[in-house]
C-alpha positions in Angstrom: 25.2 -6.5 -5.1 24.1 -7.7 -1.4 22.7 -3.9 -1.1 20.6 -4.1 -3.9 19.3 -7.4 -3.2 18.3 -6.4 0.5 16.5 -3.4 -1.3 14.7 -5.3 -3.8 13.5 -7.9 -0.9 12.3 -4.9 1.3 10.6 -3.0 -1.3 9.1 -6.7 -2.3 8.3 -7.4 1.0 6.5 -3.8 1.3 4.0 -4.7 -1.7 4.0 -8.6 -1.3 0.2 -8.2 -0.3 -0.9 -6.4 -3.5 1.7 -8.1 -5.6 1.2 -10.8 -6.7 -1.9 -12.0 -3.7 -4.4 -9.4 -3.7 -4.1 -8.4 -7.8 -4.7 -12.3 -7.9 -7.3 -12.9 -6.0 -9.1 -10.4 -7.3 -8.7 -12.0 -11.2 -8.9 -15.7 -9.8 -12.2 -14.3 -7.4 -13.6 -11.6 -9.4 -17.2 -12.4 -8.5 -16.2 -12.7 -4.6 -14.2 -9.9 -4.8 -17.2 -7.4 -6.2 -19.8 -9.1 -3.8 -17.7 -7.6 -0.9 -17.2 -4.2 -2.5 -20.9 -4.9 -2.9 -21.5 -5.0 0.7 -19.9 -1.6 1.5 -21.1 0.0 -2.1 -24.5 -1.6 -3.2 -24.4 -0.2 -6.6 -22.9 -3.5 -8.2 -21.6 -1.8 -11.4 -19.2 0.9 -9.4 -18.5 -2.2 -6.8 -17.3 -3.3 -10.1 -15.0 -0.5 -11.5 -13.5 0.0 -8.0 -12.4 -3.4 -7.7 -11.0 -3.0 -11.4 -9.5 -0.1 -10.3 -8.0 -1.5 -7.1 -6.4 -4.4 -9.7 -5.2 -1.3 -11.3 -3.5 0.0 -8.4 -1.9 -2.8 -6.6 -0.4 -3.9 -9.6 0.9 -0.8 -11.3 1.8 1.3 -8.2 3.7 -2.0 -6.8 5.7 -2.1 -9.9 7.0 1.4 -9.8 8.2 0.7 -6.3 9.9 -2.3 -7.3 11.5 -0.6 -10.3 11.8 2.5 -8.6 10.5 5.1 -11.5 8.1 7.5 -9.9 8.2 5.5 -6.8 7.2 8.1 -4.5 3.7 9.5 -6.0 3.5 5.2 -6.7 3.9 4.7 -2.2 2.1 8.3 -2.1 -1.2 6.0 -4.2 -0.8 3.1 -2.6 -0.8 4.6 1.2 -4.1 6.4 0.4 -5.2 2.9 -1.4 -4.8 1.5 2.2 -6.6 4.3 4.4 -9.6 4.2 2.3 -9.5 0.1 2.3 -9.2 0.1 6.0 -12.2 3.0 6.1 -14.5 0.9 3.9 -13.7 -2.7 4.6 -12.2 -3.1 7.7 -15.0 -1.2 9.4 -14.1 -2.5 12.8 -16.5 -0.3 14.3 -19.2 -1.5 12.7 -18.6 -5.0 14.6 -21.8 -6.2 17.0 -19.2 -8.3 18.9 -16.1 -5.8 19.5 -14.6 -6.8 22.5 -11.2 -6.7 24.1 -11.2 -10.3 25.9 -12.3 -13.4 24.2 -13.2 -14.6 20.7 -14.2 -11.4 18.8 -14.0 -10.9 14.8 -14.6 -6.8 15.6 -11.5 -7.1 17.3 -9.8 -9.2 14.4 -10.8 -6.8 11.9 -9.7 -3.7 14.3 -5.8 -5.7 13.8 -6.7 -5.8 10.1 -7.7 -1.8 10.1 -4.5 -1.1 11.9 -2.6 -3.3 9.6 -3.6 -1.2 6.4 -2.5 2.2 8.5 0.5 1.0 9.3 1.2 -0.1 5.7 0.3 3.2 4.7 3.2 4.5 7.0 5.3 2.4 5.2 4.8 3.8 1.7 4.9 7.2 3.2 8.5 6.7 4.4 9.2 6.1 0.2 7.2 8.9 -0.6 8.7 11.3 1.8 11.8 9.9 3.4 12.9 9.8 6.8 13.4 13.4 7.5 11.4 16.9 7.1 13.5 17.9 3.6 11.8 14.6 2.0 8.1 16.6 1.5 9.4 19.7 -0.1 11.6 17.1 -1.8 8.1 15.3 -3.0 6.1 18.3 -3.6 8.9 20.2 -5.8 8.9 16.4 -7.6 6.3 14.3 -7.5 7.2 12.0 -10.1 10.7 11.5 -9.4 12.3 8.4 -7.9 14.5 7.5 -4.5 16.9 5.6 -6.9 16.8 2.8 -4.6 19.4 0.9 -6.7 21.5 3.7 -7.5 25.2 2.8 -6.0 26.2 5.8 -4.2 29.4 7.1 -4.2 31.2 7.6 -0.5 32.0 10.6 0.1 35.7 11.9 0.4 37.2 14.5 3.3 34.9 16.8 5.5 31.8 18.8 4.5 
């Protein structure tokens, strides 16, 4: 039972942002939330459906990682979620005041852009596992699940 609790907080812990603060924030803030898609895509009524989409996302693809039913095309979603969030709104690059020493939101929002890749590493370790036979694994079955709270059985005598 401690296993599956330790996997449930991990895999919590893995969406925690999405669910339940960002899918939030984005019903409690839906105004604030499409002004900043707004800022990055001017047309307000696609800033719209992508943040309605996004809401889509987070809170769908989080569920199937917490439940674990098609959990790795759900991390596969959810890491390309976060490349293309940290490519349109983390645009660190963009920053007039990106420096390395000293008080500089570039430099904050280069940690946030980094932040969402490295997230995105994490979901591809669900989608793909921890070794080379996890992506033919995922591309022979892309809708199929790790079983993360399957109890494995311990296997008995040699190989």
């Amino acid at each position: 039972m401690l296993s599956i609790a330790i996997i449930v907080l991990v895999r919590g812990l893995l969406v925690l942002l999405f669910l339940p603060f960002s899918a939030l924030d984005k019903l409690l803030n839906f105004k604030q939330a499409v002004a900043q898609a707004a800022a990055t895509i001017p047309a307000r009524p696609l800033a719209r459906v992508l943040i309605v989409l996004g809401f889509g996302v987070e809170v769908v693809m989080s569920l199937a990682i917490l439940t674990g039913v098609a959990d790795r095309l759900a991390a596969l979603i959810l890491a390309g979620y976060c490349v293309v969030t940290a490519l349109l709104w983390k645009q660190f690059w963009k920053a007039p005041d990106f420096r390395l020493r000293g008080a500089s939101r570039g430099r904050d929002t280069f940690w946030d852009f980094l932040k969402n890749l490295a997230l995105a590493g994490g979901f591809l370790l669900i989608t793909f596992g921890t070794d080379v036979s996890g992506v033919q694994r995922f591309i022979d079955h892309p809708l199929s699940s790790t079983h993360p709270y399957a109890l494995s059985q311990p296997e008995v005598g040699p190989r």
